[in-house]
The first five atom37 places (N, CA, C, CB, O) and aatype in JSON, in Angstrom:
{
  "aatype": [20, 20, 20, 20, 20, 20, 20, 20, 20, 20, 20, 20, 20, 20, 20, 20, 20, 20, 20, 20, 20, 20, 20, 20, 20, 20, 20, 20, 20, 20, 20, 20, 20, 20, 20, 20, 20, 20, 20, 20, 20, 20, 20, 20, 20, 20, 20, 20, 20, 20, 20, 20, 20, 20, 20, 20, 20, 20, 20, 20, 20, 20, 20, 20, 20, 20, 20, 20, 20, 20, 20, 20, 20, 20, 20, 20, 20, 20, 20, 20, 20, 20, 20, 20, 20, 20, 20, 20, 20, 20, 20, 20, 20, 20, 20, 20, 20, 20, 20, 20, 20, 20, 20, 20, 20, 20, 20, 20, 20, 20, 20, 20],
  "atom_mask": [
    [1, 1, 1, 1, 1],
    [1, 1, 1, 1, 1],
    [1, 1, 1, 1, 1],
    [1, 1, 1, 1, 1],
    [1, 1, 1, 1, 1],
    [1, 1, 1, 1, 1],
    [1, 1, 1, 1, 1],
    [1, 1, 1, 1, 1],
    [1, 1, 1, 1, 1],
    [1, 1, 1, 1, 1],
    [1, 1, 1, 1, 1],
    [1, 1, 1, 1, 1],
    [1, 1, 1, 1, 1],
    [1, 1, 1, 1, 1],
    [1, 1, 1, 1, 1],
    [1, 1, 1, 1, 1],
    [1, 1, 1, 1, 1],
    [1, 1, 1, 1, 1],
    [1, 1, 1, 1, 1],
    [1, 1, 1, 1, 1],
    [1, 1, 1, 1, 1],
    [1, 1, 1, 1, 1],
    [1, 1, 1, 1, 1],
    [1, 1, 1, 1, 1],
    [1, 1, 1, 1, 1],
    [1, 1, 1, 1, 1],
    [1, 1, 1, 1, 1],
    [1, 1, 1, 1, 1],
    [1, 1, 1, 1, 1],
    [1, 1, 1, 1, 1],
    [1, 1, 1, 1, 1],
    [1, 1, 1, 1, 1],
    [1, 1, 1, 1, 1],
    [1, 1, 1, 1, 1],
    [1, 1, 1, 1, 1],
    [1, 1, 1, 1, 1],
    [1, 1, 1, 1, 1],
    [1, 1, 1, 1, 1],
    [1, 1, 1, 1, 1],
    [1, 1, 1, 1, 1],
    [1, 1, 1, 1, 1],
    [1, 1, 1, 1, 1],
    [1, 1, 1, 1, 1],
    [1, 1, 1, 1, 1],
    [1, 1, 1, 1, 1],
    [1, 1, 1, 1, 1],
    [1, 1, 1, 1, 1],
    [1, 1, 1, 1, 1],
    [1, 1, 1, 1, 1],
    [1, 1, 1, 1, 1],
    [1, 1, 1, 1, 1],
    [1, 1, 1, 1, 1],
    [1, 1, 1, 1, 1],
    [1, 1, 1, 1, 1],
    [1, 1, 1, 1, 1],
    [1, 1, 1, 1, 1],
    [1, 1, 1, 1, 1],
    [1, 1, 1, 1, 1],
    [1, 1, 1, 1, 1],
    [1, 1, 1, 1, 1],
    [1, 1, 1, 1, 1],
    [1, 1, 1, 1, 1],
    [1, 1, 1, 1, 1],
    [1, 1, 1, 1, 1],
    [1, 1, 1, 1, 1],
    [1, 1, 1, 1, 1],
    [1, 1, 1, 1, 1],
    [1, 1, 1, 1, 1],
    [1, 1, 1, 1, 1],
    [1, 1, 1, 1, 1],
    [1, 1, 1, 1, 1],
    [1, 1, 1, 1, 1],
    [1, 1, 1, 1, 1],
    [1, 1, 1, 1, 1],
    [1, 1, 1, 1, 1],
    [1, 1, 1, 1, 1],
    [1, 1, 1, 1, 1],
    [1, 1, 1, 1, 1],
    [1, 1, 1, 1, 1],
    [1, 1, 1, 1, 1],
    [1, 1, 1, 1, 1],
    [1, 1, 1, 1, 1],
    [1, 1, 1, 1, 1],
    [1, 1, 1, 1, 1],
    [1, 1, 1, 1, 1],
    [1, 1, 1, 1, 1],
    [1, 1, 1, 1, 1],
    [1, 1, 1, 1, 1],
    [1, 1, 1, 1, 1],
    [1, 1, 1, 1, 1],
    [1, 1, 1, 1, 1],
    [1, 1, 1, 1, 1],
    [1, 1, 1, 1, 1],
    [1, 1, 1, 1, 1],
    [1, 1, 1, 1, 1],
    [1, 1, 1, 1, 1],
    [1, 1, 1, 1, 1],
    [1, 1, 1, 1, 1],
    [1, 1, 1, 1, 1],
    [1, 1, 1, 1, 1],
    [1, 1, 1, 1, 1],
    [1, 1, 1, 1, 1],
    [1, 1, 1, 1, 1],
    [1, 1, 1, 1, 1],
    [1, 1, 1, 1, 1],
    [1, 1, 1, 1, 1],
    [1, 1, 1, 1, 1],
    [1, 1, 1, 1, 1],
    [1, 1, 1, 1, 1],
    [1, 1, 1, 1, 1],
    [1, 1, 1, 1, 1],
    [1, 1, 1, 1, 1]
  ],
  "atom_positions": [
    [[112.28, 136.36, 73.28], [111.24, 136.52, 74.27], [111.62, 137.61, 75.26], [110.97, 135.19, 75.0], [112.7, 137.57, 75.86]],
    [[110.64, 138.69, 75.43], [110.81, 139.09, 76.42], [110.1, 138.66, 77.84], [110.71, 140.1, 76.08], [109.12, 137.91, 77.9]],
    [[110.91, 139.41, 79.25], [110.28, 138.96, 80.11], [110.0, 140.18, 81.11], [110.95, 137.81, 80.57], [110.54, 141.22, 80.75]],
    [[109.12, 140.27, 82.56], [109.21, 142.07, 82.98], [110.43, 141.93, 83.58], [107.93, 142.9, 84.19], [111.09, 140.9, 83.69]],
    [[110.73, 143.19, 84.01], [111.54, 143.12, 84.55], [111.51, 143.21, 86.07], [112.12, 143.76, 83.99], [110.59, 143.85, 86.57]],
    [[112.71, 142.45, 87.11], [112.82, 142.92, 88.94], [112.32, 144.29, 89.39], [114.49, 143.02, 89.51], [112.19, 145.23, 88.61]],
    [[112.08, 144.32, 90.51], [112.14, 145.39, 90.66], [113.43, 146.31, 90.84], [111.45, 145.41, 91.42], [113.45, 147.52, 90.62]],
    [[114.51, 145.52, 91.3], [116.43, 145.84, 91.18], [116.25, 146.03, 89.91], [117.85, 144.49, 91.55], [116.19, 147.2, 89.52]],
    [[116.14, 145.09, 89.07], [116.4, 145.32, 87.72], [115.71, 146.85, 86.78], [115.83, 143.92, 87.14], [116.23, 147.54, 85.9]],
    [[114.64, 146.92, 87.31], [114.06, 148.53, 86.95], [114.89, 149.67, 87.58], [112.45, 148.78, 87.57], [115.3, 150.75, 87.15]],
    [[114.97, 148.98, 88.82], [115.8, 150.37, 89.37], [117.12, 151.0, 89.03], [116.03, 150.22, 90.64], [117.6, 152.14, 89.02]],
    [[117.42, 150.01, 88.8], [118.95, 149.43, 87.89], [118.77, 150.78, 86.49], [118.73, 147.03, 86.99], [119.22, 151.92, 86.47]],
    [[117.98, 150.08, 85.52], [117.52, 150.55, 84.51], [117.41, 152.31, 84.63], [116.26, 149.77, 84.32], [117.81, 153.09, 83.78]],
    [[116.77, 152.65, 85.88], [116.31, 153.8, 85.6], [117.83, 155.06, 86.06], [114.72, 153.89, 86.55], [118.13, 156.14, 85.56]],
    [[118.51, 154.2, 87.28], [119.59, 154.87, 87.62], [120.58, 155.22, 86.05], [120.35, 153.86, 88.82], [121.13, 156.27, 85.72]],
    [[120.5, 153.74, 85.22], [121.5, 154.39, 83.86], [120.96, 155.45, 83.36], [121.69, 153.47, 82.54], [121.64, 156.46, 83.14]],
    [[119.79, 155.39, 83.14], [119.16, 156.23, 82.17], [119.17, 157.67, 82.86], [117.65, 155.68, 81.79], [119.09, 158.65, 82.12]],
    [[119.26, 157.82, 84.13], [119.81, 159.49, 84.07], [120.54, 159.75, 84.55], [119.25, 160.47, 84.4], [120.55, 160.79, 85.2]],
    [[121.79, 158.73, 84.48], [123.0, 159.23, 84.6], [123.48, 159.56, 82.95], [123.92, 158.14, 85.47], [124.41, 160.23, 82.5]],
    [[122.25, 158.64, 82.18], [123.25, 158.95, 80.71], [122.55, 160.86, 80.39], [122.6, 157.31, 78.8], [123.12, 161.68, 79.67]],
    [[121.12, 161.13, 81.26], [120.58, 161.76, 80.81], [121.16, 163.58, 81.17], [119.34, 161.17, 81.16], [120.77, 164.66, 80.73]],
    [[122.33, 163.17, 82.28], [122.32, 164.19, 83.49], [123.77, 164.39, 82.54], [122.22, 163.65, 85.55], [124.52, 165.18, 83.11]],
    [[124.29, 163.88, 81.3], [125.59, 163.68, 80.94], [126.55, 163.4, 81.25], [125.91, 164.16, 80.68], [127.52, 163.96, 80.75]],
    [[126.72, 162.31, 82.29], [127.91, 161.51, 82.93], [128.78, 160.41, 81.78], [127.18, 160.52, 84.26], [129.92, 159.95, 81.84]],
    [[127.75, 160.26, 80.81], [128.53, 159.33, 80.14], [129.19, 160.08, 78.64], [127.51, 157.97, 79.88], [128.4, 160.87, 78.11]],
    [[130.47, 159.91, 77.95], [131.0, 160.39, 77.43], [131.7, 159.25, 76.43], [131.56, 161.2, 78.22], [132.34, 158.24, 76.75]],
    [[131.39, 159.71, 75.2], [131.99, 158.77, 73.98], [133.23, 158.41, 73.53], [131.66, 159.15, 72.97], [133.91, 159.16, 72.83]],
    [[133.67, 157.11, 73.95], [135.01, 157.17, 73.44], [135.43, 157.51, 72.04], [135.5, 156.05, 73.67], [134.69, 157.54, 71.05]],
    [[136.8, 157.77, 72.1], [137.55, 158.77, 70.8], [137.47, 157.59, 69.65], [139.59, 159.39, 71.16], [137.21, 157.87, 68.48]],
    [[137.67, 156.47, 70.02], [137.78, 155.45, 68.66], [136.6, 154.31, 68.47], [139.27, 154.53, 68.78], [136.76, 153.11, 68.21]],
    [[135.22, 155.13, 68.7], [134.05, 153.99, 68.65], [133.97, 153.36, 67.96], [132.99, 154.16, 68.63], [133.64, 152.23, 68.31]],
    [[134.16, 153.58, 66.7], [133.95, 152.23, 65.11], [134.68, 150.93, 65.86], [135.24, 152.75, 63.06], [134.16, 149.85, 66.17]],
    [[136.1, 151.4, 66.05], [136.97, 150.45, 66.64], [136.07, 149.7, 67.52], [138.18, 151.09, 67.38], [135.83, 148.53, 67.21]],
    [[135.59, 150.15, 68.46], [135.29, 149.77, 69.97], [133.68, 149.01, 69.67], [135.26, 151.44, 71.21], [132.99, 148.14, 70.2]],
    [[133.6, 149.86, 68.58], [132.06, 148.71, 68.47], [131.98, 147.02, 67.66], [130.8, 149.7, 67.39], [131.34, 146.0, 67.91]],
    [[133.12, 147.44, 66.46], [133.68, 146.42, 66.16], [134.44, 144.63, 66.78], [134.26, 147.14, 65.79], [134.5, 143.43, 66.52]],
    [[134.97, 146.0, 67.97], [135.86, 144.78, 68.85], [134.55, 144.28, 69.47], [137.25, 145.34, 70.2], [134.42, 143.08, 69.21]],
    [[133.79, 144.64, 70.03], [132.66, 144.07, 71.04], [131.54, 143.16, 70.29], [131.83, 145.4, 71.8], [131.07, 142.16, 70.84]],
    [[131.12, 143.6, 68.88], [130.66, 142.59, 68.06], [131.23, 141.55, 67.52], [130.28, 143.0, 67.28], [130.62, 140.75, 66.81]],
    [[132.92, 141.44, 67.95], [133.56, 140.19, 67.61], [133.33, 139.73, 68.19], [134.57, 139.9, 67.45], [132.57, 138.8, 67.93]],
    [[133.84, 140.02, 69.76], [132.77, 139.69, 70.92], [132.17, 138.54, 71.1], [131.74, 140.41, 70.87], [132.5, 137.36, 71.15]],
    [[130.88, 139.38, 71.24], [129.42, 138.75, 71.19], [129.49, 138.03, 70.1], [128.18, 139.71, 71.11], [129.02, 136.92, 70.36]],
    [[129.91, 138.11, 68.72], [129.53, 136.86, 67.82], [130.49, 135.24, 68.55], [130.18, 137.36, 65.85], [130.09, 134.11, 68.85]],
    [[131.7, 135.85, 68.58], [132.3, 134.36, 69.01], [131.73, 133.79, 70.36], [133.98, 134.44, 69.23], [131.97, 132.65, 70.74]],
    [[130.96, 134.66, 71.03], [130.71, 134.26, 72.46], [129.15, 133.35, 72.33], [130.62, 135.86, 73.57], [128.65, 132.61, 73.18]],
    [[128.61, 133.73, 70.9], [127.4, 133.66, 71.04], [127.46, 132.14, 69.71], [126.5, 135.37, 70.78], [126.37, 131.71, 69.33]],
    [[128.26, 131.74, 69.36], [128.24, 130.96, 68.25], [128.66, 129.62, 69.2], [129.3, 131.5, 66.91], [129.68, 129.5, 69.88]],
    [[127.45, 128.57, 69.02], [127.83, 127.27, 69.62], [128.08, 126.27, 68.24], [126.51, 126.68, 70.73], [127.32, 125.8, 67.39]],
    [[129.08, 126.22, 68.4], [130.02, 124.96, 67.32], [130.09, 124.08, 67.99], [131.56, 125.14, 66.77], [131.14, 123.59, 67.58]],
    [[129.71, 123.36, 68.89], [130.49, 122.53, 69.46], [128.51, 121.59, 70.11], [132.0, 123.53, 70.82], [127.58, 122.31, 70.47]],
    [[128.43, 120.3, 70.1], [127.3, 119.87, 70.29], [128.05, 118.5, 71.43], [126.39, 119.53, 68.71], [129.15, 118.0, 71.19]],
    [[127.23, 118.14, 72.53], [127.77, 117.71, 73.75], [126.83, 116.61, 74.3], [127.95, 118.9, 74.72], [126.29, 117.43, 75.04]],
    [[126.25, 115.63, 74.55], [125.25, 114.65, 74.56], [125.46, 114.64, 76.69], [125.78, 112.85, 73.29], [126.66, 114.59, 76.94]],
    [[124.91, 114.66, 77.52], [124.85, 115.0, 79.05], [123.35, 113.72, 79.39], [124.42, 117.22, 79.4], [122.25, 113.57, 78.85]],
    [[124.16, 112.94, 80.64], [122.47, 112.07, 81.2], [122.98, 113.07, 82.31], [122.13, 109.77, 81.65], [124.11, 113.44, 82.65]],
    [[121.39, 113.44, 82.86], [120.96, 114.28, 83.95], [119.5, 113.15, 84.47], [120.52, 116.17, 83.3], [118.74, 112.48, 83.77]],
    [[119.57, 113.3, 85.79], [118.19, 112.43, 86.71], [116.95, 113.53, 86.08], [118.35, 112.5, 89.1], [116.94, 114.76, 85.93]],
    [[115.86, 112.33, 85.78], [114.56, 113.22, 85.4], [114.25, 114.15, 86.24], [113.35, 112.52, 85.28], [113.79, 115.17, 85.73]],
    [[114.38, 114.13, 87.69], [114.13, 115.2, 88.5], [115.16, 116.37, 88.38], [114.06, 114.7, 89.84], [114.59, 117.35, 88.85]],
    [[116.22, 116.67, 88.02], [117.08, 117.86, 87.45], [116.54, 118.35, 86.58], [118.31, 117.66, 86.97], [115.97, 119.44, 86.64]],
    [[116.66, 117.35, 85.26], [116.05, 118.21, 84.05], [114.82, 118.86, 84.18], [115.84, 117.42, 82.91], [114.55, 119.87, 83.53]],
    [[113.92, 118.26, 85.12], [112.11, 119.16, 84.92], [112.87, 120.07, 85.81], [110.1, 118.34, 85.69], [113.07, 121.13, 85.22]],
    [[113.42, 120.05, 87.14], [114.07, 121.22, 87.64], [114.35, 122.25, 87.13], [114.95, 121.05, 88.0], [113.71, 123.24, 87.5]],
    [[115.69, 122.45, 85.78], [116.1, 123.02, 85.11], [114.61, 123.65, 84.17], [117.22, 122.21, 84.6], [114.02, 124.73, 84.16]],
    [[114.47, 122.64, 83.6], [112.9, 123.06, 82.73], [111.68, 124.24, 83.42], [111.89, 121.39, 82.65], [110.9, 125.03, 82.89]],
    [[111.94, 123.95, 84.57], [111.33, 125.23, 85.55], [111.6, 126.44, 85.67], [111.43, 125.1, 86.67], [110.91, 127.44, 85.52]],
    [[113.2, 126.22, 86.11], [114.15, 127.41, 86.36], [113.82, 128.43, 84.87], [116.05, 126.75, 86.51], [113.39, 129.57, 84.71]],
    [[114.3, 127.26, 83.89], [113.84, 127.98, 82.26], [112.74, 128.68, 82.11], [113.57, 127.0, 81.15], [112.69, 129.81, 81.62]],
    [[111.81, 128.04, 82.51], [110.35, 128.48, 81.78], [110.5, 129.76, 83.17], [108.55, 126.91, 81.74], [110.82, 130.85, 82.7]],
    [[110.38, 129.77, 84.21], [110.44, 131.14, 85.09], [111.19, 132.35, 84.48], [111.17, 130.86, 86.47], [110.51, 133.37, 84.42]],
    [[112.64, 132.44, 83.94], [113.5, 133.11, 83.31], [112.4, 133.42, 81.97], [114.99, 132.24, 83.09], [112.06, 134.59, 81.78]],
    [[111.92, 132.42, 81.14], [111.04, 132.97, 80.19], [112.08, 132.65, 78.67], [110.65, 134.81, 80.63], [112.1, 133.27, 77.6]],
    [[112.96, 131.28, 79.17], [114.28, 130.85, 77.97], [114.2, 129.2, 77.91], [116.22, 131.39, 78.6], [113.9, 128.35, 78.76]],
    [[114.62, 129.13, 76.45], [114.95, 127.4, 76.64], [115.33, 126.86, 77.29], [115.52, 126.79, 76.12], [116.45, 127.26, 77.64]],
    [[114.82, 125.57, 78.0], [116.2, 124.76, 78.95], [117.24, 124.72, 78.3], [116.1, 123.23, 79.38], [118.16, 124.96, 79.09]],
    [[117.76, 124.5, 76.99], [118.79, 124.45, 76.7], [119.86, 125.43, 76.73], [118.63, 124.08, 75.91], [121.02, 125.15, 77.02]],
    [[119.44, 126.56, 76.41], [119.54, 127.92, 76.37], [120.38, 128.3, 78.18], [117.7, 128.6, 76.02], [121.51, 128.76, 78.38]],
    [[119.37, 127.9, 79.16], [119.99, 128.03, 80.65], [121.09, 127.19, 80.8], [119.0, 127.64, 81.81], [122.02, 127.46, 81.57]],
    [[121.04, 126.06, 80.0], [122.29, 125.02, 80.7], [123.28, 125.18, 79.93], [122.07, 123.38, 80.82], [124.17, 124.42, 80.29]],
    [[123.63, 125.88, 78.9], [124.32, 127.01, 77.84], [125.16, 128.07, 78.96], [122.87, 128.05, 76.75], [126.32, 128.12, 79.36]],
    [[124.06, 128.78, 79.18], [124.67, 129.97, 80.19], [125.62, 129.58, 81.32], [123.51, 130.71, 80.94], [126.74, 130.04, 81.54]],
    [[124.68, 128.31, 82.24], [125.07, 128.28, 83.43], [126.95, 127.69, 83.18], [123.86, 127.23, 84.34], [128.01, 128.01, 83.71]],
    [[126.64, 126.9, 82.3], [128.43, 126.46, 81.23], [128.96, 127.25, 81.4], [128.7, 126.29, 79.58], [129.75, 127.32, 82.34]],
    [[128.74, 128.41, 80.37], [129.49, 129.21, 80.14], [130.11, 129.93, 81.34], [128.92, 129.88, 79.33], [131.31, 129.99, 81.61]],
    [[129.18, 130.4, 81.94], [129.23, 131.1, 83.08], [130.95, 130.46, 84.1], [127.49, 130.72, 83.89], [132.1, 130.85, 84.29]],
    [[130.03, 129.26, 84.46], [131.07, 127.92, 85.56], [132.59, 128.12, 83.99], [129.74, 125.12, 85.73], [133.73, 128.15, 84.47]],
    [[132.55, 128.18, 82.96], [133.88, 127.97, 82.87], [134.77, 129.08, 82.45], [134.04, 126.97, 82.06], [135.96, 128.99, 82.16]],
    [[134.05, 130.12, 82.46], [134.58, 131.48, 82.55], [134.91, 132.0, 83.99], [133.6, 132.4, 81.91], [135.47, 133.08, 84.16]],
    [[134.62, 131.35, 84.79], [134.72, 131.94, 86.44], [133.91, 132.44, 87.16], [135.45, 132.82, 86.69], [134.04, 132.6, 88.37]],
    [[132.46, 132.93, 86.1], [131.6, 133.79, 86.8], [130.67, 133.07, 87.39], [131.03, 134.74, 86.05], [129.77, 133.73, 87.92]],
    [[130.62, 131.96, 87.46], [129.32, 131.19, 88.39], [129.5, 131.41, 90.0], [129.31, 129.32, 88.12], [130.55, 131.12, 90.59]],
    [[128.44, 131.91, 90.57], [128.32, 132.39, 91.77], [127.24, 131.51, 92.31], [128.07, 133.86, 91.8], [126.07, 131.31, 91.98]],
    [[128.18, 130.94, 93.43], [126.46, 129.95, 94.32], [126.29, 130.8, 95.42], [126.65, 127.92, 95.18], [127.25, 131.29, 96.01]],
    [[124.92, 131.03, 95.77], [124.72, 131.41, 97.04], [123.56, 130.59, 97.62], [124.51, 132.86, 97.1], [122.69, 129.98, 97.0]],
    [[123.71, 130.7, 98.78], [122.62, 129.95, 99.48], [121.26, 131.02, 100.47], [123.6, 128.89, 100.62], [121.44, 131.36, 101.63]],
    [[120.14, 131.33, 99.77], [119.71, 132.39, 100.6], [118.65, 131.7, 101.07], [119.41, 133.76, 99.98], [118.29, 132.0, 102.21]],
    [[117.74, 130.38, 100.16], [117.14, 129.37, 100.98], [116.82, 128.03, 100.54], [116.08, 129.83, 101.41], [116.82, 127.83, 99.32]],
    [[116.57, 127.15, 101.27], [116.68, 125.92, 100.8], [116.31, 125.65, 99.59], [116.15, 125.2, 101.47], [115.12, 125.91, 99.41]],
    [[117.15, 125.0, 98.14], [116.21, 124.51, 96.83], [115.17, 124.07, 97.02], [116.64, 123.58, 96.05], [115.06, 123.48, 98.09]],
    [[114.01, 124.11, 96.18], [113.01, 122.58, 95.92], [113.43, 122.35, 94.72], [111.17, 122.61, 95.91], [114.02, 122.92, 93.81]],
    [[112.83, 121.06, 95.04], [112.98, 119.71, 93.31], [111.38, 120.49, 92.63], [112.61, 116.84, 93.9], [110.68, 121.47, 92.91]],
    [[111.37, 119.41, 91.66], [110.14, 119.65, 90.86], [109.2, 118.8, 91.54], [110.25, 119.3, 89.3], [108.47, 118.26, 90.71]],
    [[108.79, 118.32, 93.22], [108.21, 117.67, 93.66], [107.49, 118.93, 94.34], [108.86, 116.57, 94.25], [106.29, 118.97, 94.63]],
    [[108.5, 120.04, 94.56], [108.03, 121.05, 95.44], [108.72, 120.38, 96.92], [106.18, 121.23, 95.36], [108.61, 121.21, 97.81]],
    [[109.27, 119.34, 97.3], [109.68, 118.59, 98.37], [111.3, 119.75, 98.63], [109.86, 116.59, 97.84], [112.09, 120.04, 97.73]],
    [[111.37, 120.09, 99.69], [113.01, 120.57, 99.88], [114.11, 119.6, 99.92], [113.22, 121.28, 101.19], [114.17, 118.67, 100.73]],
    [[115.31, 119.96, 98.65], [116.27, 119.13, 98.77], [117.5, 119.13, 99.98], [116.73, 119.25, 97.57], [118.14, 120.16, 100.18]],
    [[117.68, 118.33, 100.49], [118.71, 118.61, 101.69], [119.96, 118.73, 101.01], [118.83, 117.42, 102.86], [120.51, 118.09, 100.12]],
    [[120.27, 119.87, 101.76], [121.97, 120.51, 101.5], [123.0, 119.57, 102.31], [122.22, 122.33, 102.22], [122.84, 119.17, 103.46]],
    [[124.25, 119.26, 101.35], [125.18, 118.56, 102.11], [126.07, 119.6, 102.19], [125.71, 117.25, 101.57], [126.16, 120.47, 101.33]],
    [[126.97, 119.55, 103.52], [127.86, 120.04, 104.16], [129.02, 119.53, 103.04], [127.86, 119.59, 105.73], [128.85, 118.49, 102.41]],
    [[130.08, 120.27, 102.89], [131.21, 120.05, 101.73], [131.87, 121.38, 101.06], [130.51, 119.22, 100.49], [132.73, 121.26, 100.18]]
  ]
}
């Protein structure tokens, strides 16, 4: 599925594209190699072997089911990532404004 894109995310987009266009970017000497290593990569990164049974409160999961369907991906698919993400190190919380539930009600933040 695709989805549009941010407006960061376009801008993003357009800055690569002429820096690749203005010739800033330059090919490494051993690409077969380098494309190889990165499709090992992505296959082992992308291969779920492993199946995991999780109780979550009905109000999380339609939560999550939201978050999903906004992104334009499976719930399963997000709670995949957000994993991966939290056990690789890269999960980043920020707080820029209060959550809602799937009530639309704001959830109160605990101090911790």
């Amino acid at each position: 599925m695709s989805r549009k894109l941010k407006a960061e995310e376009k801008e993003y987009e357009e800055e690569i594209l002429e820096s690749y266009e203005s010739g800033e970017w330059k090919s490494v000497s051993n690409l077969d190699k380098e494309i190889a290593r990165y499709a090992l990569s992505a296959a082992a990164t992308l291969t779920k072997d492993k199946r995991i049974n999780i109780r979550l409160s009905s109000r999380d999961l339609e939560d999550i089911q939201m978050k999903a369907a906004e992104e334009g991906m499976p719930y399963q698919t997000l709670i995949a990532s957000i994993v991966h993400k939290y056990a690789s190190g890269r999960l980043i919380e920020t707080v820029s404004r209060p959550p809602t539930c799937s009530t639309g009600r704001t959830k109160k933040l605990r101090a911790g």
